[in-house]
C-alpha positions as CSV (number, residue, x, y, z in Angstrom):
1,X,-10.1,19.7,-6.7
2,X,-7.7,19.6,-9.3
3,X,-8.9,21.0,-13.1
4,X,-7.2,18.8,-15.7
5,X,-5.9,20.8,-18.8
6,X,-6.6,19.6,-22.3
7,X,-3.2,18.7,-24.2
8,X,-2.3,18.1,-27.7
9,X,1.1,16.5,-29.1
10,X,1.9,14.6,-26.5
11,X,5.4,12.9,-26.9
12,X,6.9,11.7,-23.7
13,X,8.8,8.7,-22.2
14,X,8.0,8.0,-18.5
15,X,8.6,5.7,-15.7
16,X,5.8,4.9,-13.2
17,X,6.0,3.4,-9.4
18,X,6.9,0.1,-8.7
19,X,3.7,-2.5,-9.1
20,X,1.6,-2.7,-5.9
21,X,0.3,-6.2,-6.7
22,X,4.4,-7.3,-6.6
23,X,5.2,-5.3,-4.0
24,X,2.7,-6.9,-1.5
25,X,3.3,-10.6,-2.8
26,X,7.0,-9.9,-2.7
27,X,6.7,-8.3,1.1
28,X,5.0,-11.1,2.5
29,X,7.6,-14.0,1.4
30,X,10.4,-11.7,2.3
31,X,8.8,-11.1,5.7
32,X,8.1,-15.4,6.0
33,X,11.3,-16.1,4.7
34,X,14.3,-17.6,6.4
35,X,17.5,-14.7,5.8
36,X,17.4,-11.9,4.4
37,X,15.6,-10.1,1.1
38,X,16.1,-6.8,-0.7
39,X,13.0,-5.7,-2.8
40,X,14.4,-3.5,-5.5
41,X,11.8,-0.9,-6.4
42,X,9.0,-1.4,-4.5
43,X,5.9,0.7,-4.6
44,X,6.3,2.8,-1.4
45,X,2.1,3.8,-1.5
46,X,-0.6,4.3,1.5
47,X,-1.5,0.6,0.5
48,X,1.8,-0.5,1.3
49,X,2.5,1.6,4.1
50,X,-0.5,-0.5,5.5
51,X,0.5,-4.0,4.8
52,X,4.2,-3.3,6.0
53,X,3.2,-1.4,8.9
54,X,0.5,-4.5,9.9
55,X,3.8,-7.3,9.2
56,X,5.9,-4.8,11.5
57,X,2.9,-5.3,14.2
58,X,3.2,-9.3,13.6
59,X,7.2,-9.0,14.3
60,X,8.8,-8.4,10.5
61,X,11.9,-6.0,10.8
62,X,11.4,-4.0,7.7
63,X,14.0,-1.3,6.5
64,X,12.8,1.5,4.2
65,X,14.2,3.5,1.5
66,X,14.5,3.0,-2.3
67,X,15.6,-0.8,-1.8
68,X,13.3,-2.1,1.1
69,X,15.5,-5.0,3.2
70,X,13.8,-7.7,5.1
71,X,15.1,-9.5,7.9
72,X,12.8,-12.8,7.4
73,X,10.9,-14.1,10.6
74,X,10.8,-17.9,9.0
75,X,7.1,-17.7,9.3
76,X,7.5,-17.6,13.6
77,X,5.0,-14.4,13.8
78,X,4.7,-12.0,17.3
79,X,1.5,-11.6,19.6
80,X,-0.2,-7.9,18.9
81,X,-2.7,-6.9,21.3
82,X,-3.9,-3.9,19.0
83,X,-5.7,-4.8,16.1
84,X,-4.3,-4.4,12.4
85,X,-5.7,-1.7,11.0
86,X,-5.5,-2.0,7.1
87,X,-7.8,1.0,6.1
88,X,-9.4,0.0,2.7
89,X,-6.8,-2.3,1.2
90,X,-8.3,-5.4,0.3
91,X,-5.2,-7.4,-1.1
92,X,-3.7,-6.6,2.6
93,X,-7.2,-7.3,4.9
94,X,-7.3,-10.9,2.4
95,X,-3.5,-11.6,2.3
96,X,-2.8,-11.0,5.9
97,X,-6.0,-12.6,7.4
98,X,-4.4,-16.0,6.2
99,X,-0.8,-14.6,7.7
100,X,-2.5,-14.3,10.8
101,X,-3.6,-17.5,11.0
102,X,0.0,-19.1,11.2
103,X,0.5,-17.3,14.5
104,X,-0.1,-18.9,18.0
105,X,-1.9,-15.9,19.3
106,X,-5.5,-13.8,18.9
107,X,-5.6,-11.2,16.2
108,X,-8.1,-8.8,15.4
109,X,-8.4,-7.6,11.8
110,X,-9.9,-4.7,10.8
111,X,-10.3,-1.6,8.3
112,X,-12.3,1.4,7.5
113,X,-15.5,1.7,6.9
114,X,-15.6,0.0,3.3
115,X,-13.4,-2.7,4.2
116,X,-15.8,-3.8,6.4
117,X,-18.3,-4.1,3.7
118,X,-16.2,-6.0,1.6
119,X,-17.2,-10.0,1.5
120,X,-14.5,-12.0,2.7
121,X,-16.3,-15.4,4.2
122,X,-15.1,-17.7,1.4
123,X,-11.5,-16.9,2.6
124,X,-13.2,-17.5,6.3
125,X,-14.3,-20.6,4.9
126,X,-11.2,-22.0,3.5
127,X,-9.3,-21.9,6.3
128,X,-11.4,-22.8,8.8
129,X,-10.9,-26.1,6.8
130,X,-7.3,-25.8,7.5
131,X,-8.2,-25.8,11.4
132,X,-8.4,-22.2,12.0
133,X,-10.2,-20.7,14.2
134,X,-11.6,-17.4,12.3
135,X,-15.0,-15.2,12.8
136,X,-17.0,-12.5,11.3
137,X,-17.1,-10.2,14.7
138,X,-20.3,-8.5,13.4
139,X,-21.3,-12.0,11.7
140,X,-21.8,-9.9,8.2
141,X,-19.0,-12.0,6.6
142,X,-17.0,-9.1,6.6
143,X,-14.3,-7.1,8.8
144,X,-13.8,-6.7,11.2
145,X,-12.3,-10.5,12.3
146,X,-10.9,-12.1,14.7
147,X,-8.3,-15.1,14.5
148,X,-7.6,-17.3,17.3
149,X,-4.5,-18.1,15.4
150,X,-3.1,-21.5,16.0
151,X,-0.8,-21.9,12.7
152,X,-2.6,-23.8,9.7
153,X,-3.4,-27.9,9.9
154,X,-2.9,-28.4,6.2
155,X,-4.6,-31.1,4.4
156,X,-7.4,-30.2,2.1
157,X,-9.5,-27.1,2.0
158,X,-12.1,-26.1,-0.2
159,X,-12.6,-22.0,-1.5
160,X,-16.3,-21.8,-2.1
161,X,-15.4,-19.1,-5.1
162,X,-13.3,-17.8,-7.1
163,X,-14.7,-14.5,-7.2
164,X,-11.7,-12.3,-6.2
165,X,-8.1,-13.7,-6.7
166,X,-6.9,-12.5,-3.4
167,X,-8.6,-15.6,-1.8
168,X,-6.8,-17.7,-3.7
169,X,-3.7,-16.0,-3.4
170,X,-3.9,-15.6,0.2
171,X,-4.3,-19.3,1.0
172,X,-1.1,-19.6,-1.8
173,X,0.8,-17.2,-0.1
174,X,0.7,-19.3,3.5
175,X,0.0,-22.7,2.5
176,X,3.8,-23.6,2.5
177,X,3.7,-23.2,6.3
178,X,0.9,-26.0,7.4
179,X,1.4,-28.8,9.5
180,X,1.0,-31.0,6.8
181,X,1.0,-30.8,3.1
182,X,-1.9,-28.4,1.5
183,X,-4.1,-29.0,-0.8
184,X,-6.3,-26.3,-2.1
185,X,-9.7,-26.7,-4.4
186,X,-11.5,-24.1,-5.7
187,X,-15.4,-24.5,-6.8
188,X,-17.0,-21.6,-9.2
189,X,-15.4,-19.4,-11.7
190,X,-11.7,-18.3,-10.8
191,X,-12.1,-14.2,-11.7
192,X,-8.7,-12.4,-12.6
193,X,-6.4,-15.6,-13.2
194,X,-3.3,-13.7,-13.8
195,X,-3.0,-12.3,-10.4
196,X,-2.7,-15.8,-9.5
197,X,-0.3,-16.7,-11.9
198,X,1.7,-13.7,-10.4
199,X,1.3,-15.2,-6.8
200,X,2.9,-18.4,-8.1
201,X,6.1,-16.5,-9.7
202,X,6.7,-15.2,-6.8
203,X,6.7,-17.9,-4.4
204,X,9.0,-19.5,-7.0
205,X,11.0,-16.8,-7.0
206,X,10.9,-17.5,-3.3
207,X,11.8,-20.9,-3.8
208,X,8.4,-22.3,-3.2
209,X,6.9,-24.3,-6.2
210,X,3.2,-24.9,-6.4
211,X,1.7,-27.9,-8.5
212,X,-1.9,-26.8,-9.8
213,X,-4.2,-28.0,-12.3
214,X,-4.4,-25.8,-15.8
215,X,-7.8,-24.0,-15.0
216,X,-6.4,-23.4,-11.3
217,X,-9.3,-25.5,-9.9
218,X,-6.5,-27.5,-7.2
219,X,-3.2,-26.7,-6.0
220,X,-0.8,-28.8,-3.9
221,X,1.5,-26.9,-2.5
222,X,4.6,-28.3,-0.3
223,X,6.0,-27.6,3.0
224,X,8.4,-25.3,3.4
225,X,10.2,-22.2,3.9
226,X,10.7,-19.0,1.7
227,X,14.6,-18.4,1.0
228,X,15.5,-14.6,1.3
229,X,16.5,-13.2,-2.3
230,X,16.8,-9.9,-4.0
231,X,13.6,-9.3,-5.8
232,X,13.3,-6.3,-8.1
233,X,9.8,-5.0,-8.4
234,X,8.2,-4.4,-12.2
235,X,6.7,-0.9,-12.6
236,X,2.9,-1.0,-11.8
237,X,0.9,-1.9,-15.2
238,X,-1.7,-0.7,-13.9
239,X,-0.3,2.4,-13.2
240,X,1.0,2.8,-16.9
241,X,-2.0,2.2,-18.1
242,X,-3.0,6.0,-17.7
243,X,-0.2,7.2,-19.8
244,X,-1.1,4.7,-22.9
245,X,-4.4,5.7,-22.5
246,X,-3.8,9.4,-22.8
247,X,-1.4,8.9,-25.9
248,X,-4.6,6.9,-27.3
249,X,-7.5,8.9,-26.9
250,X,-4.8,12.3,-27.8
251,X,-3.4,10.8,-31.2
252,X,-0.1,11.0,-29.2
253,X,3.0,8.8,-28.6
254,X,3.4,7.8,-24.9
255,X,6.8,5.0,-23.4
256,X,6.5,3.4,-20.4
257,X,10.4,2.4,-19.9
258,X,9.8,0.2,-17.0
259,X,7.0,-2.2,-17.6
260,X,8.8,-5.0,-19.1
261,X,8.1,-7.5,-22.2
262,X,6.7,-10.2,-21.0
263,X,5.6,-8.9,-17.6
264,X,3.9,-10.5,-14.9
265,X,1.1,-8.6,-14.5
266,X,-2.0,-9.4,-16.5
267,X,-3.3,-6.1,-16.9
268,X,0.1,-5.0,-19.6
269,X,-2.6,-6.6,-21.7
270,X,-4.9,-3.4,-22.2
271,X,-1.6,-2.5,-24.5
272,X,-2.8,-5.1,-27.2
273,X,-6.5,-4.2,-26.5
274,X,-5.5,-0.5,-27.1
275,X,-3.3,-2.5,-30.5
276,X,-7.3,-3.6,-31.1
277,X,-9.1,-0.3,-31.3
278,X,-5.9,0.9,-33.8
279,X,-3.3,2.1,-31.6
280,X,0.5,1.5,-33.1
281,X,2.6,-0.7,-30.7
282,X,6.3,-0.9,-30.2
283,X,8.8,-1.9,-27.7
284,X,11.5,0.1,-27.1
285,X,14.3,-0.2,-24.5
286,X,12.5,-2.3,-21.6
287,X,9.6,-1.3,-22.1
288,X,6.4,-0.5,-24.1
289,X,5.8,2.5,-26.7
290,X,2.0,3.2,-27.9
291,X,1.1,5.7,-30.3
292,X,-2.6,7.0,-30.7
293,X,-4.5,6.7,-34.1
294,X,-6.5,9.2,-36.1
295,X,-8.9,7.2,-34.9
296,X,-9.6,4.9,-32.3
297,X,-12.6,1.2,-33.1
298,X,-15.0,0.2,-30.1
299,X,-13.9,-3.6,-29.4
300,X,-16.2,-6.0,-27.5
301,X,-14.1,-7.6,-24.7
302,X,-14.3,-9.9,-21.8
303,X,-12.4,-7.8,-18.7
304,X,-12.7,-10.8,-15.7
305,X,-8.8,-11.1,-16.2
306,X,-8.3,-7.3,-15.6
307,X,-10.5,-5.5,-13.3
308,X,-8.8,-3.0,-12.8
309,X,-8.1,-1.6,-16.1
310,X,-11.9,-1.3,-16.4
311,X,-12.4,2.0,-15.8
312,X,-9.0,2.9,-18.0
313,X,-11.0,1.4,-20.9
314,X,-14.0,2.7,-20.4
315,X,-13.0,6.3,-20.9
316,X,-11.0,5.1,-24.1
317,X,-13.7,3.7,-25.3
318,X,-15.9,6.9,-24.8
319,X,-13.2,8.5,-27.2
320,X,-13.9,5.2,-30.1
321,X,-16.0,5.1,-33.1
322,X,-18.7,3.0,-32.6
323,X,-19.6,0.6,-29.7
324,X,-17.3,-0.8,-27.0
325,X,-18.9,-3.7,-25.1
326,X,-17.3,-4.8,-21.6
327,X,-18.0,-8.3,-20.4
328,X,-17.7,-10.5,-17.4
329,X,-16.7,-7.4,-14.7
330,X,-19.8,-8.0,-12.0
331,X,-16.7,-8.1,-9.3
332,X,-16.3,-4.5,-9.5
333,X,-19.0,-4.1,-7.3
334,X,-16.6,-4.9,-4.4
335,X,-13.7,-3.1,-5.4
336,X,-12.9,0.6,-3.4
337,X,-16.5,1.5,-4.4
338,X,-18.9,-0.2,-6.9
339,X,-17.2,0.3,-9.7
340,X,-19.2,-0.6,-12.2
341,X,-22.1,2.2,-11.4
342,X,-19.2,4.6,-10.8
343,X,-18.2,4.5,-14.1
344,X,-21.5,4.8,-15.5
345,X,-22.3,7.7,-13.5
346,X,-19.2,9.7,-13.8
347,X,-18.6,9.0,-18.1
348,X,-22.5,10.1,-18.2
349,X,-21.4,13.4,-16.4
350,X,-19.4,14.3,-19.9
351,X,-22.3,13.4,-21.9
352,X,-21.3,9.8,-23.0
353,X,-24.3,7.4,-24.1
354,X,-23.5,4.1,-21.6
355,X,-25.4,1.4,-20.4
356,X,-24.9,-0.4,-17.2
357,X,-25.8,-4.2,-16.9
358,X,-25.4,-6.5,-14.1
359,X,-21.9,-7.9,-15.2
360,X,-21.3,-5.7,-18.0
361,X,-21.4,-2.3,-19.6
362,X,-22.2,-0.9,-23.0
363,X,-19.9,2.4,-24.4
364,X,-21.8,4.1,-27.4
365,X,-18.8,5.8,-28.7
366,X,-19.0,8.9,-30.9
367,X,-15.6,9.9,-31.4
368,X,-15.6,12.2,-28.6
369,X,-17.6,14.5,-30.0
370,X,-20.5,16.4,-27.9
371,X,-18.6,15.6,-24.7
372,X,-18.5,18.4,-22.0
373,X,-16.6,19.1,-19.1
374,X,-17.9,18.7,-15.5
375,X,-17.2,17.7,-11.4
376,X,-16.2,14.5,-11.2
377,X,-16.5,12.0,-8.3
378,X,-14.1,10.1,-6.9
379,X,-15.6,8.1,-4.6
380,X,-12.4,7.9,-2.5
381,X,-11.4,5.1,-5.4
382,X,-7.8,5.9,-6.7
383,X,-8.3,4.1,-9.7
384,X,-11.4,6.5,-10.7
385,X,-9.7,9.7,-10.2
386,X,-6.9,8.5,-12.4
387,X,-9.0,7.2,-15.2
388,X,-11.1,10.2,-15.2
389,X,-8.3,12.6,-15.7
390,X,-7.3,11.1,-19.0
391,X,-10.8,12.0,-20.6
392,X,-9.7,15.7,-19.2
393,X,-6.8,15.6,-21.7
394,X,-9.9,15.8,-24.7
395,X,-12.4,18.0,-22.7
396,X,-12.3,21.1,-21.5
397,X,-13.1,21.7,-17.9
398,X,-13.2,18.0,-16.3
399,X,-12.3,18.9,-12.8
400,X,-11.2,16.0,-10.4
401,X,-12.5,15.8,-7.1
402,X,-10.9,14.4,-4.1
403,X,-7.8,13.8,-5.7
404,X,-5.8,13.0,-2.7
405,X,-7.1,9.1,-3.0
406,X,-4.3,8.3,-5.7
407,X,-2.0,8.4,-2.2
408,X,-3.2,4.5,-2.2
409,X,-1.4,3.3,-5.1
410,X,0.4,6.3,-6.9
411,X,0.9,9.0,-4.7
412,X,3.1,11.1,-7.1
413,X,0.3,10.6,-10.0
414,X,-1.1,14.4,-10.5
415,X,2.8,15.1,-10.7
416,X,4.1,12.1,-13.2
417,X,0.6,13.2,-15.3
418,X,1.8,17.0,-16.0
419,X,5.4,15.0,-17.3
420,X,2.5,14.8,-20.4
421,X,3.1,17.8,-21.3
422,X,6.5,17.5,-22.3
């Protein structure tokens, strides 16, 4: 348990770990590719420890340090007899499920306990249209699976939903490899668009270009082979989206050098919502200054683009004047934990008036006043401990619970967040 000590005149410039999102998009082309890649920066996490250590199991020769270099496999993947064992990462379990696939061998997938609650049978579905031979083991559309892998026939597939990006990206990801060109449609609502945008930079980036639709409903994508490059990894805007959020509910003045403008990650966007609720903006160097106001507005806002920033937000919005109304964010149900009633439950701990809805939730903000400090749960969800400790930097006595689980995507966090200080 970690207690988090209010602060006042906070006035720092920081850098914060390269983005997991790249980092994993950027792994798997390096590891597919023909030659060799450098990825500059990468986020070196339990997360990515996983995926790395599964593309290892699958044949990649990976070398670690501060510059990662890849000797590309050209998409010709090794047998493993053990199953890979990706813990709770769901961007892994999704992403290499379809890498799987373009093997000639069985593989198991699997993960902990919550992975193998986590829905995954639209991705199932998908490419069992491409010819592959994939199961539920336990039939509950969930981990574990098993892949009689037998590469991908190509042609066209259909994703039932759109409901998590990392289908979509998934069947991106691999598509180059089929037997014959693939063509991917996707029925429903496509949640979190930007993380697919982000695939498609990086295939380019790859040398792989995808032709889609505007509303990311088809994609044709071409045969072919990544091309080893040097890639240099954005830091994580998810990541940084701790340290705006403290200079905004603090009054205070917070830089995150290496987040660039424009960035490729959709969620650098909760800097204009914070811009929204009154907060000053400015670039400065590479990257992006925010200074808190007197006082902070409650915004209504649809979030499906940036799930992940929810819960950062949320506890701004607990700090606003007046109401703060967060649409369209159902998927964080099947995140690390259920999001959505996490954030409830926790926020209500410290005495702030919020409703929870199906596919939304409703901030009542009063400035921050009346707010007290108390335990708070984790759930074994990074991004809640990190969120949580922000509203600690206005109320005395929040005390963080099981704060080992930011070892998934920041494991130097507790250490970068006393840098506030100063």
């Amino acid at each position: 348990m970690i207690e988090i000590q209010p602060l006042n005149n906070i006035d720092v410039t920081l850098e914060v770990p390269g983005s997991k999102s790249l980092t994993q998009r950027a792994l798997i082309a390096a590891v597919l590719a023909e030659g060799t890649s450098q990825l500059h920066s990468p986020l070196q996490s339990e997360d990515t420890e996983y995926s790395s250590s599964a593309l290892e199991q699958m044949g990649a020769v990976i070398e670690r340090g501060e510059t990662w270099t890849i000797q590309g496999i050209a998409g010709a993947l090794s047998a493993s007899e053990a199953p890979i064992y990706l813990g709770n990462n769901g961007t892994a379990t999704r992403f290499l499920t379809s890498v799987a696939a373009l093997g000639h061998t069985p593989y198991t997938i699997d993960g902990d306990k919550r992975m193998c609650e986590r829905p995954i049978a639209p991705l199932v579905s998908a490419l069992t249209g491409w010819g592959v031979d994939i199961e539920s083991v336990h039939g509950t559309g969930c981990p574990p699976l098993k892949i009689n892998a037998n590469g991908l026939d190509g042609g066209t597939t259909i994703l039932p939903e759109g409901k998590s990006s990392q289908y979509l990206s998934s069947l991106l990801l691999v598509a180059p490899y089929a037997k014959s060109p693939a063509t991917l449609k996707v029925e429903g609502e496509i949640m979190s668009r930007p993380y697919v945008a982000m695939t498609l930079a990086v295939m380019a980036d790859f040398g792989i270009f995808v032709d889609c639709t505007a509303d990311y409903s088809s994609f044709s994508i071409p045969q072919g082979c990544y091309k080893g490059c040097e890639y240099r990894v954005e830091g994580d805007a998810s990541s940084a989206s701790y340290f705006w959020a403290a200079a905004a509910i603090t009054g205070g003045r917070v830089s995150v050098s290496n987040v660039p403008v424009p960035s490729l990650q959709g969620d650098s966007m909760l800097v204009p919502l914070l811009g929204r609720m009154g907060c000053d903006i400015s670039k400065k160097g590479d990257g992006l200054c925010l200074q808190g106001p007197e006082k902070l507005s409650g915004i209504t806002i649809d979030m499906g683009d940036m799930p992940d920033i929810v819960p950062t937000l949320a506890v701004v919005a607990a700090f606003a004047e007046g109401t703060t109304v967060i649409n369209n964010i159902a998927h964080l149900r099947i995140k690390e934990c259920d999001r959505l009633s996490a954030i409830v439950a926790e926020l209500g701990k410290l005495g702030v008036k919020i409703d929870e809805h199906e596919g939304s939730m409703v901030i009542h903000g009063e400035g921050g006043r009346g707010l007290v400090g108390a335990e708070i749960e984790t759930y074994d969800d990074h991004r809640m401990a990190m969120s949580m400790a922000v509203a600690g930097l206005r109320v005395p006595g929040v005390k963080i619970t099981g704060e080992g689980c930011v070892a998934k995507s920041f494991p130097d966090f507790w250490q970068r967040f006393s840098q506030l200080k100063g």
